[in-house]
C-alpha positions as CSV (number, residue, x, y, z in Angstrom):
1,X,10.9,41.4,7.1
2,X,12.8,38.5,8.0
3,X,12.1,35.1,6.3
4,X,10.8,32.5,8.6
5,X,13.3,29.5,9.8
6,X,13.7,27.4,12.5
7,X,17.4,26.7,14.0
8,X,17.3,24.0,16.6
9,X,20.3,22.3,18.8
10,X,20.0,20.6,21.6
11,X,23.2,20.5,23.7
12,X,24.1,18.7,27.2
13,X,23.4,21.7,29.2
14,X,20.6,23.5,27.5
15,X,19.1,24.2,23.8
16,X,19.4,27.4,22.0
17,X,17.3,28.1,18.9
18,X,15.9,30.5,17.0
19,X,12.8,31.8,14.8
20,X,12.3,35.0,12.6
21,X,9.2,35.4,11.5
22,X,7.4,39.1,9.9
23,X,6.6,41.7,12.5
24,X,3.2,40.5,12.6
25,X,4.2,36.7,13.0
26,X,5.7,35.2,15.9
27,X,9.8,34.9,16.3
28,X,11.6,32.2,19.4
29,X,14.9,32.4,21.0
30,X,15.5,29.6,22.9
31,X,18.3,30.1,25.7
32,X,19.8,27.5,28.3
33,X,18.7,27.4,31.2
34,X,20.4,28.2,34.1
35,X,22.2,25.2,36.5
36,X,20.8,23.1,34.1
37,X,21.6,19.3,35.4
38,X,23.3,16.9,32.7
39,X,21.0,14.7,31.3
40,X,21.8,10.2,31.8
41,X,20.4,9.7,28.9
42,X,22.1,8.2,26.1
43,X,20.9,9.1,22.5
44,X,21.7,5.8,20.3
45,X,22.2,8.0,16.8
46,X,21.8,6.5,13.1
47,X,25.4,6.7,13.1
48,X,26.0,3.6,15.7
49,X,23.9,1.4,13.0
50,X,25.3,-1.8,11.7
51,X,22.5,-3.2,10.2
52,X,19.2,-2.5,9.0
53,X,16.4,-5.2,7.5
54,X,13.2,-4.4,6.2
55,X,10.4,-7.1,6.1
56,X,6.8,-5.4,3.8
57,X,3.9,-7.4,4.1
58,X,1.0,-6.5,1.4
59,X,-1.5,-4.8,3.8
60,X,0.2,-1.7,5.3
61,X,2.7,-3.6,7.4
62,X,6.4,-4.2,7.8
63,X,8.8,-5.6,10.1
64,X,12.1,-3.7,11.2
65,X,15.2,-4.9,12.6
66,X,17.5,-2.6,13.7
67,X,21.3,-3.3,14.6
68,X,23.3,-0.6,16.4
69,X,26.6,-0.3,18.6
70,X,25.9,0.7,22.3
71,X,28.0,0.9,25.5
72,X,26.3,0.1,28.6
73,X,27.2,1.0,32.4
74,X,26.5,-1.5,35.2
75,X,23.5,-0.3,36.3
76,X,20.7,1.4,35.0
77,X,20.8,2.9,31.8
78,X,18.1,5.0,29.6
79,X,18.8,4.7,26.0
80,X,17.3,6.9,23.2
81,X,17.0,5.2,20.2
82,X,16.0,7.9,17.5
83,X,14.7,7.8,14.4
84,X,12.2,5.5,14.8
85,X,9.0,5.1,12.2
86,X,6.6,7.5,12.9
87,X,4.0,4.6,12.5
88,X,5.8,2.2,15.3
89,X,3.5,0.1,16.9
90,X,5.3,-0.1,20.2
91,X,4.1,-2.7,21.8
92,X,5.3,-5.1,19.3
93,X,8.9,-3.7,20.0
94,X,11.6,-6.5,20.9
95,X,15.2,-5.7,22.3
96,X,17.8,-8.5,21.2
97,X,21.2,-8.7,22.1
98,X,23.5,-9.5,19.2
99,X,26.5,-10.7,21.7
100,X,27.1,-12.8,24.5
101,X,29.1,-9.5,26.2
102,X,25.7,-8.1,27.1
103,X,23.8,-8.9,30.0
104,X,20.5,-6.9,30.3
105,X,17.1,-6.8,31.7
106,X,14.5,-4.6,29.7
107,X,12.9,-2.8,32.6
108,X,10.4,0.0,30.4
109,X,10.1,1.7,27.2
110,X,8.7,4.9,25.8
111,X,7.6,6.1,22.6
112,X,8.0,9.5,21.9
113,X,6.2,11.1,19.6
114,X,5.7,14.7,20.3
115,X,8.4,16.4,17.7
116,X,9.9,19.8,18.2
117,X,7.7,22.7,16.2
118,X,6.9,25.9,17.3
119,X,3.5,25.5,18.1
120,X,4.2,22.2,20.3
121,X,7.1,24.3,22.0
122,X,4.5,26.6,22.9
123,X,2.1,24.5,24.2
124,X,4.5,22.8,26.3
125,X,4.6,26.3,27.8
126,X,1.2,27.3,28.1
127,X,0.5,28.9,32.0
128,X,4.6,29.2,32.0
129,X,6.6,32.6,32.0
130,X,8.5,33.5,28.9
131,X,10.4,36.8,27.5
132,X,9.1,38.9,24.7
133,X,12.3,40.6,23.0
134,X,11.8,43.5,20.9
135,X,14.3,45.4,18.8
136,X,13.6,49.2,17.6
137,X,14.8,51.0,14.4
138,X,18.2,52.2,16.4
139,X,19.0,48.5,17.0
140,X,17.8,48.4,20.7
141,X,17.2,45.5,22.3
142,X,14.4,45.3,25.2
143,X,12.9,42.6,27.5
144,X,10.0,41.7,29.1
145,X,8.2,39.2,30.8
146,X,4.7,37.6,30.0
147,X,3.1,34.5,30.7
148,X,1.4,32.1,27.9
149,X,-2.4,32.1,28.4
150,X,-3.2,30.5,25.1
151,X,-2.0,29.1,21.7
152,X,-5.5,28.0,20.2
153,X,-5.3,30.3,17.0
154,X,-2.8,32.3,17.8
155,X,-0.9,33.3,21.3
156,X,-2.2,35.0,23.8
157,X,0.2,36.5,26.5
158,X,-0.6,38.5,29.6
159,X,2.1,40.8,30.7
160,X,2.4,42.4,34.1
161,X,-0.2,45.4,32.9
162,X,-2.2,44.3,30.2
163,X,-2.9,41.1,27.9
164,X,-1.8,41.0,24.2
165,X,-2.4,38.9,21.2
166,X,-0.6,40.0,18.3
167,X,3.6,39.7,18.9
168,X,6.1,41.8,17.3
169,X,9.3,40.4,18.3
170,X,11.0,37.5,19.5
171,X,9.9,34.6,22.5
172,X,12.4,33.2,24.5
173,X,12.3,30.2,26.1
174,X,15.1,29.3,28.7
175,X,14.9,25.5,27.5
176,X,13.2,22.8,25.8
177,X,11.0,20.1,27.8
178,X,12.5,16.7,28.1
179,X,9.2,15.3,26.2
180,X,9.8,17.0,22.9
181,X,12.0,15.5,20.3
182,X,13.1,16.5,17.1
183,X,13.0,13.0,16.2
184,X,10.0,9.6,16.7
185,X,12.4,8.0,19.6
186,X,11.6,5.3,21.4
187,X,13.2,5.8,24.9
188,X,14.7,2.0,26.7
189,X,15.1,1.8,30.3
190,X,16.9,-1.3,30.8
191,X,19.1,-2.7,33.7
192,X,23.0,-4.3,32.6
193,X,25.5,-6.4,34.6
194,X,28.4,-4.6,34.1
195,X,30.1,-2.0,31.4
196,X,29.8,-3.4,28.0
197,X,29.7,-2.4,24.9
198,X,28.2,-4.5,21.9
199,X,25.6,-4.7,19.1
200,X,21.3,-4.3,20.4
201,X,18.6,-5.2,17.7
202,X,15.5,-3.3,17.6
203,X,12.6,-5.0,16.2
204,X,9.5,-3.4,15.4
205,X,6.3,-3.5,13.7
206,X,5.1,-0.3,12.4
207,X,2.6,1.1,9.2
208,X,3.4,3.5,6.5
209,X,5.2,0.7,4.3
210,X,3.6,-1.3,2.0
211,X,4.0,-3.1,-1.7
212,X,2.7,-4.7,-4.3
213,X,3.2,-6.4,-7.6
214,X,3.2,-4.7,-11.2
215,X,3.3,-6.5,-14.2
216,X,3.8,-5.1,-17.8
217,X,2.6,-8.0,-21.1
218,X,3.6,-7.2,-25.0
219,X,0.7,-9.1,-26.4
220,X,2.4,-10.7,-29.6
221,X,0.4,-9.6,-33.3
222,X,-1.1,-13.3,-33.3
223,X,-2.0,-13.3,-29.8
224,X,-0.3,-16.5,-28.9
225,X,2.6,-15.4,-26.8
226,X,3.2,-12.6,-24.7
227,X,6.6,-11.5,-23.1
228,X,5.8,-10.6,-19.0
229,X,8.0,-8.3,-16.9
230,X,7.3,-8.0,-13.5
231,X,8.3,-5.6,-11.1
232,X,7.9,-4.7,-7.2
233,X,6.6,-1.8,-6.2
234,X,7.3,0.0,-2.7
235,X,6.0,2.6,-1.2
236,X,7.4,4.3,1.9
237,X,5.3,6.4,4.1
238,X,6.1,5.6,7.8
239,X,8.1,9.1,8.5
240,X,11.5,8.2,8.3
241,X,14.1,6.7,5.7
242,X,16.1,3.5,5.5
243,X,19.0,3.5,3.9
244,X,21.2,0.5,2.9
245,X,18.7,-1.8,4.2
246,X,17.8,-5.8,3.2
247,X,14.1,-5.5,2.3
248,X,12.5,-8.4,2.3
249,X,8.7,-9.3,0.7
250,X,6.4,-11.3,2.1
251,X,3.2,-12.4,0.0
252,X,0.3,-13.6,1.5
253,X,-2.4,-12.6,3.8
254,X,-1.3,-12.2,7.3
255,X,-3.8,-12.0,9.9
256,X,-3.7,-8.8,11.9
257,X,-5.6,-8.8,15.1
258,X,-6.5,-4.4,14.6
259,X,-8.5,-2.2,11.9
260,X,-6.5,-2.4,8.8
261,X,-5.5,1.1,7.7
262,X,-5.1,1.7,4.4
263,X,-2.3,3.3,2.5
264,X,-2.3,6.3,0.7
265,X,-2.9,5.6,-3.2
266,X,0.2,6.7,-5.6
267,X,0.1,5.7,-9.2
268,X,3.5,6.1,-11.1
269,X,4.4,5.5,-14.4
270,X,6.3,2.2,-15.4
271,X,9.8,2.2,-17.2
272,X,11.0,-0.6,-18.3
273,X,14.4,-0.9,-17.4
274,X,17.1,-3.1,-18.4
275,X,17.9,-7.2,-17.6
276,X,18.8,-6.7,-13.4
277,X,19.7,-9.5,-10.6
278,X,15.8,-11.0,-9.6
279,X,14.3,-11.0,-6.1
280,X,15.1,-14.4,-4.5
281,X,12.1,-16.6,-3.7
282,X,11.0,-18.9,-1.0
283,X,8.4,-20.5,0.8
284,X,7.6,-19.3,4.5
285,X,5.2,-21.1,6.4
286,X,1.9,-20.4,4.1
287,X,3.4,-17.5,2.9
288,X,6.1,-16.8,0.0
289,X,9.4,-14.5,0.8
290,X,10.7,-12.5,-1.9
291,X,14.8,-11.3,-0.6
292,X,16.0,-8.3,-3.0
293,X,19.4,-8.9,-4.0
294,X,20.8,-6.3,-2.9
295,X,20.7,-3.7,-0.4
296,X,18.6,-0.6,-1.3
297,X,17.4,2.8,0.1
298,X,14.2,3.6,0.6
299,X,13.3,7.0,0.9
300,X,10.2,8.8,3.2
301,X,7.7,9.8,0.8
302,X,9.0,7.6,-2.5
303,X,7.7,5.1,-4.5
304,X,10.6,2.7,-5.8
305,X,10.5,-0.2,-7.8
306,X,12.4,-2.9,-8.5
307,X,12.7,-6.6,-11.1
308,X,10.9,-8.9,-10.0
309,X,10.7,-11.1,-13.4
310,X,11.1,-11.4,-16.7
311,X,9.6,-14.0,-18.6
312,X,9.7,-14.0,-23.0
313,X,7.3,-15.9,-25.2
314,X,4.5,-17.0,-22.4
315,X,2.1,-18.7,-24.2
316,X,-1.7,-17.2,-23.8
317,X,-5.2,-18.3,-25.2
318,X,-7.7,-15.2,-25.7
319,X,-11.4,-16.4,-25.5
320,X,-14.5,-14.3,-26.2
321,X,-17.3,-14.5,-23.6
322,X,-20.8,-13.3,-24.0
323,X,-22.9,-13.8,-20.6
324,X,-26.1,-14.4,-19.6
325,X,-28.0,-13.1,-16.8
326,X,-29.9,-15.5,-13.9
327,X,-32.6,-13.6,-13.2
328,X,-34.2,-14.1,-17.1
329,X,-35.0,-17.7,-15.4
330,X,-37.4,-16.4,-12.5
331,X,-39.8,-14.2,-15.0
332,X,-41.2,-13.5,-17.8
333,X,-38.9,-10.7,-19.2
334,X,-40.9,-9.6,-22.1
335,X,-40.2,-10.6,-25.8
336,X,-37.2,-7.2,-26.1
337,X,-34.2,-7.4,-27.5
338,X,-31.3,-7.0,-24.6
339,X,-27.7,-6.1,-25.2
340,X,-25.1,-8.5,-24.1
341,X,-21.6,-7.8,-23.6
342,X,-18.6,-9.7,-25.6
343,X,-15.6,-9.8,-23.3
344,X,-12.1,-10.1,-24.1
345,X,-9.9,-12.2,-21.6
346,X,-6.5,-13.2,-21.9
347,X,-5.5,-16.3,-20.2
348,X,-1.9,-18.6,-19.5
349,X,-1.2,-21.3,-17.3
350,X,2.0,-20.0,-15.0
351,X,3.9,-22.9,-15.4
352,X,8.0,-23.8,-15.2
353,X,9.3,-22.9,-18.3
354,X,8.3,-19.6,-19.4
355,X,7.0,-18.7,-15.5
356,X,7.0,-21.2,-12.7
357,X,7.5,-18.9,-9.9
358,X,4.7,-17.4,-7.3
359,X,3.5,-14.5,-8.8
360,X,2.2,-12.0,-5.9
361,X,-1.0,-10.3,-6.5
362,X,-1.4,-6.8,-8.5
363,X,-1.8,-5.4,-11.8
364,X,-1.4,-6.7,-15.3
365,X,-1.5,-4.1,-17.8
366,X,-1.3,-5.5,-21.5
367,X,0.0,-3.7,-24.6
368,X,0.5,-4.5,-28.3
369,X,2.1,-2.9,-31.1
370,X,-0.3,-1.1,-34.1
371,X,1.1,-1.3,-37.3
372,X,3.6,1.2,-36.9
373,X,5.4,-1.0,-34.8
374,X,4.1,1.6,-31.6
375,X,3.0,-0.1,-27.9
376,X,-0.6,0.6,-27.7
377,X,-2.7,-0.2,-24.1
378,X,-5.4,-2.8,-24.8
379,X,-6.3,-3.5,-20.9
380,X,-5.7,-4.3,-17.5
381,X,-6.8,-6.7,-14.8
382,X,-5.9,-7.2,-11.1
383,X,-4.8,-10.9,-9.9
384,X,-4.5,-12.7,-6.8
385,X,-1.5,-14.3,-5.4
386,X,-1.0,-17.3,-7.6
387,X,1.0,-20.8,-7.0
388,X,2.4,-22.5,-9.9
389,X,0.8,-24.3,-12.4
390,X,-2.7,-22.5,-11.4
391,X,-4.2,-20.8,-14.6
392,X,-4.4,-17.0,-15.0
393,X,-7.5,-15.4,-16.4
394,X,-7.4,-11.6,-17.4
395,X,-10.5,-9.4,-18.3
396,X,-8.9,-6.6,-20.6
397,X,-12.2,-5.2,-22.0
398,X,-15.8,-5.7,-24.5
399,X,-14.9,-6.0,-27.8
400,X,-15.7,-3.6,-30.3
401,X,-16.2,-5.3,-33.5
402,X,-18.2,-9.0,-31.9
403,X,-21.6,-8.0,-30.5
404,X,-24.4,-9.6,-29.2
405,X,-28.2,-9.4,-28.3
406,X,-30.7,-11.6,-26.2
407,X,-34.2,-12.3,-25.6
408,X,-36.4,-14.3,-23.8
409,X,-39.0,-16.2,-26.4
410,X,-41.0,-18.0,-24.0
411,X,-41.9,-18.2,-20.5
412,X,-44.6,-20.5,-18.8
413,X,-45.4,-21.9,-14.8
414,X,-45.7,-25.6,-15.3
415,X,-46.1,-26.4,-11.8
416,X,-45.9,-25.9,-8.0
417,X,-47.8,-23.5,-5.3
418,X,-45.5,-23.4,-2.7
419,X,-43.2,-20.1,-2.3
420,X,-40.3,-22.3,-3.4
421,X,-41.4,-25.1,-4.9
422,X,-42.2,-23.7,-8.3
423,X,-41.2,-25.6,-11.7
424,X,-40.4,-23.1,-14.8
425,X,-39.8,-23.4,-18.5
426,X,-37.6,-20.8,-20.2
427,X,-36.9,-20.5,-24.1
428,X,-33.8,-17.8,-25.2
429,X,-32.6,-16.6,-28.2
430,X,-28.8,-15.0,-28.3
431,X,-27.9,-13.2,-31.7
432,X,-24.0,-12.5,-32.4
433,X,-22.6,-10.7,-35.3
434,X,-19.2,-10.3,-36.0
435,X,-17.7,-7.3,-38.2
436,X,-14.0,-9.0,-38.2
437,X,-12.9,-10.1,-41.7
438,X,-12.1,-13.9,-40.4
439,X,-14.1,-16.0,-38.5
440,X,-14.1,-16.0,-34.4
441,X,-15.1,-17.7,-31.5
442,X,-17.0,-16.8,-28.7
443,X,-18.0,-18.7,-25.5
444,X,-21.3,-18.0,-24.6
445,X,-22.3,-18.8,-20.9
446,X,-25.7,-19.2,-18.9
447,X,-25.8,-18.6,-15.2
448,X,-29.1,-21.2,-14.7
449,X,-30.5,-20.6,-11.0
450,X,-32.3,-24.0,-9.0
451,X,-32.4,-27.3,-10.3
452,X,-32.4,-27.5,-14.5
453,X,-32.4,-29.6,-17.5
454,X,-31.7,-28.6,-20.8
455,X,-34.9,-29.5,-22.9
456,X,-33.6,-28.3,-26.7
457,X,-30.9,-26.5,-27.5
458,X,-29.7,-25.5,-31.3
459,X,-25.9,-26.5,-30.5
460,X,-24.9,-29.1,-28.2
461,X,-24.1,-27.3,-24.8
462,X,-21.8,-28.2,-21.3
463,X,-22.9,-28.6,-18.2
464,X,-19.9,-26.7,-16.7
465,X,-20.9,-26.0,-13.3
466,X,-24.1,-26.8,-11.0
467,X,-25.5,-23.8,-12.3
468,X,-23.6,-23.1,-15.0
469,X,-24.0,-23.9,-19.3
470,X,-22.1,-23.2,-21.8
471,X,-21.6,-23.2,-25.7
472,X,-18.4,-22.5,-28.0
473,X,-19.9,-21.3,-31.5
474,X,-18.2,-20.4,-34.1
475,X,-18.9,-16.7,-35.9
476,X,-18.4,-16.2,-39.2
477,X,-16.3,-12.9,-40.6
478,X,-18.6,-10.7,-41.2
479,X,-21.5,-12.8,-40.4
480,X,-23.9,-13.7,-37.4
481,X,-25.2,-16.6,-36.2
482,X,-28.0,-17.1,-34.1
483,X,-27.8,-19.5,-30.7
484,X,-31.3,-20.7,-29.1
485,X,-32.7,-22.8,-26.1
486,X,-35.3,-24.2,-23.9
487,X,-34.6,-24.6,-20.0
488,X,-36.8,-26.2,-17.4
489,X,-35.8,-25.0,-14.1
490,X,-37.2,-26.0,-10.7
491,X,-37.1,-23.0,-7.5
């Protein structure tokens, strides 16, 4: 029993390569082939790389530019430029020459795709004549011919006298087809003046990359100030690596003119690291550029993430909300008692000083320390990409301890017949407790549907929006208060 491995080499004249597999699986020898002719095709390795940039958008998307040394013949010339992304859109590739000493014309390109495995080798050779090599207990070695008739499920070969499915032994192939790489290549049939030799620049658009934005707040124990670290998160899964690369950010949403595909989720833990150079910002276009300051690897198949900011003493408001629902305005509801939520949001202006920079959308996740001095989670809440000076709100959960109950007290037609010209009158009653031992405040908020007017109202209210009214009461420790009012409203 031989454990299963692929060796695989492709050389100027031929390929050679091997497979062992188990005596029930299947094992390939690949051999050159005969008179084979000498390929003109010139493979442009990762070795011949200068430079390599890296431009992620937020939505799947990132820009390449790839810088390598090649030497040209007057004439025709096919170039092989491997290692490619797997997820290379190729018609957005664009061939720059880097020097004046090139003179080309970019007659086609090719993305290859098909990679070397077994099971594309032999379907490349389905209908085609191989050898079956077997090997006895004495060490003899013995050969014979068959022809692939099928590789769905398993191979199926037909030999000069019968037809078999199950191979002990070894296939071998005299070569590999020109279509099968071991590597995504994208194969450049361009036309140049004379023999040169210079820098070419690759740029391509391609999936599998993608970022976004991860922030980490230590709430301070009088929830007035918060220390904010922000970091950049990457994620790599286009196929391929890129090492010492400039990777750029952009923020924003570009338009795309195809489906959007969407990246794989992968959650990591944050570590806080220690004080580390910043990403450069800038504006581009309607869009905001974020240049790591250095160069960086990333990996296929890795998550890596980087400083983005780190901002102490951010000063922060926290505001208790208890909201209303619109639909208590179009019927009579009944005279129950209905539970109302008390939310908890955190909110800070991102202004020069503490902040001032473009903060790119993602996750805030908030901690605090408990009287031990320990970080303890209290919340998280996504936000949008957010200029400066534009205010931050964060929803980080319903409070335990401030609670609060609704009902409708009244509900009468006062006029109207058509199917929306109907005039309403709505009285409510909101109840909040509160089992903290000081006194809080809680914004309580009314989403009022049509046309209204605030007939009575225990506490003076605020008309904050065309639909929108809104009180600030404040609750007692350990006490409740009770909030009440009468709304005409016209459908």
């Amino acid at each position: 029993m031989h454990t299963a491995s692929l060796i695989a080499r492709r050389a100027r004249r031929g390929v050679r390569a091997s497979i062992f597999a188990s005596a029930t699986a299947l094992s390939l020898i690949f051999t050159p082939a005969k008179g084979a002719a000498m390929t003109d095709e010139q493979r442009i390795e990762d070795s011949a790389q200068q430079a390599l940039a890296v431009t992620i958008y937020n939505e799947d998307l990132a820009l390449i530019k790839d810088r390598r040394l090649v030497r040209l013949a007057a004439g025709d010339n096919r170039l092989a430029w491997r290692n490619v992304s797997v997820g290379i859109r190729p018609e957005t590739a664009l061939l720059n020459t880097a020097d004046d000493a090139l003179s080309l014309t970019l007659i086609e390109q090719n993305f290859d795709f098909d990679l070397l495995t077994p099971e594309s080798l032999l379907k490349k050779y389905l209908g085609r004549r191989v050898e079956v090599i077997r090997t006895n207990e004495a060490g003899e070695r013995t050969k014979e011919a068959a022809t692939v008739l099928a590789v769905n499920k398993g191979v199926v070969l037909r030999y000069d006298d019968r037809i078999e499915t199950e191979i002990v032994g070894h296939l071998s192939f005299p070569d590999v087809p020109d279509d099968l790489r071991d590597q995504p290549t994208l194969v450049l049939h361009l036309r140049s003046g004379s023999d040169a030799e210079g820098p070419l620049e690759l740029s391509y658009l391609t999936g599998g990359l993608s970022w976004r934005a991860d922030y980490v707040a230590d709430l301070a124990a009088d929830e007035r100030s918060m220390d904010l670290n922000g970091w950049i998160t990457l994620t790599n899964n286009s196929g391929i690596a890129y090492r010492n690369a400039q990777v750029q950010l952009v923020a924003g949403e570009v338009n795309q003119v195809r489906p959007p595909m969407l990246p794989p989720a992968v959650e990591r833990g944050m570590v806080m690291a220690a004080a580390a150079p910043m990403p450069e910002e800038e504006s581009l276009s309607e869009y905001h550029l974020y240049s790591l300051p250095h160069r960086t690897d990333v990996l296929n198949q890795q998550t890596k993430q980087v400083a983005l900011l780190s901002a102490p003493a951010v000063a922060v408001t926290k505001e208790l909300v208890a909201q209303g629902q619109a639909h208590a305005y179009r019927a009579s509801m009944g005279d129950g008692w209905m539970p109302v939520a008390v939310t908890s949001y955190l909110k800070f202006v991102n202004q020069e000083g503490a902040l001032g920079i473009p903060l790119p959308k993602g996750t805030v996740r908030v901690y605090t320390k408990d009287s031990r001095g320990n970080a303890q989670f209290i919340g998280e809440d996504a936000i949008d990409h957010t200029p400066k000076n534009e205010r931050v709100s964060l929803k980080l959960g319903e409070s335990f301890d401030v609670t609060a109950r609704r009902k409708q007290r009244g509900f009468k037609k006062l006029a109207g017949s058509g199917a929306y010209d109907y005039l309403y009158e709505a009285s409510f009653e909101m109840e909040i407790k509160n089992a903290k031992d000081e006194p809080v405040d809680v914004t309580v908020r009314e989403r009022i549907p049509g046309d209204w007017e605030m007939v009575k109202a225990s506490q003076p209210h605020t008309k904050d929006a065309a639909h929108l009214a809104s009180w600030r009461v404040q609750v007692p420790a350990n006490g409740a208060i009770t909030l009440s009012w009468t709304t005409r409203v016209r459908h």
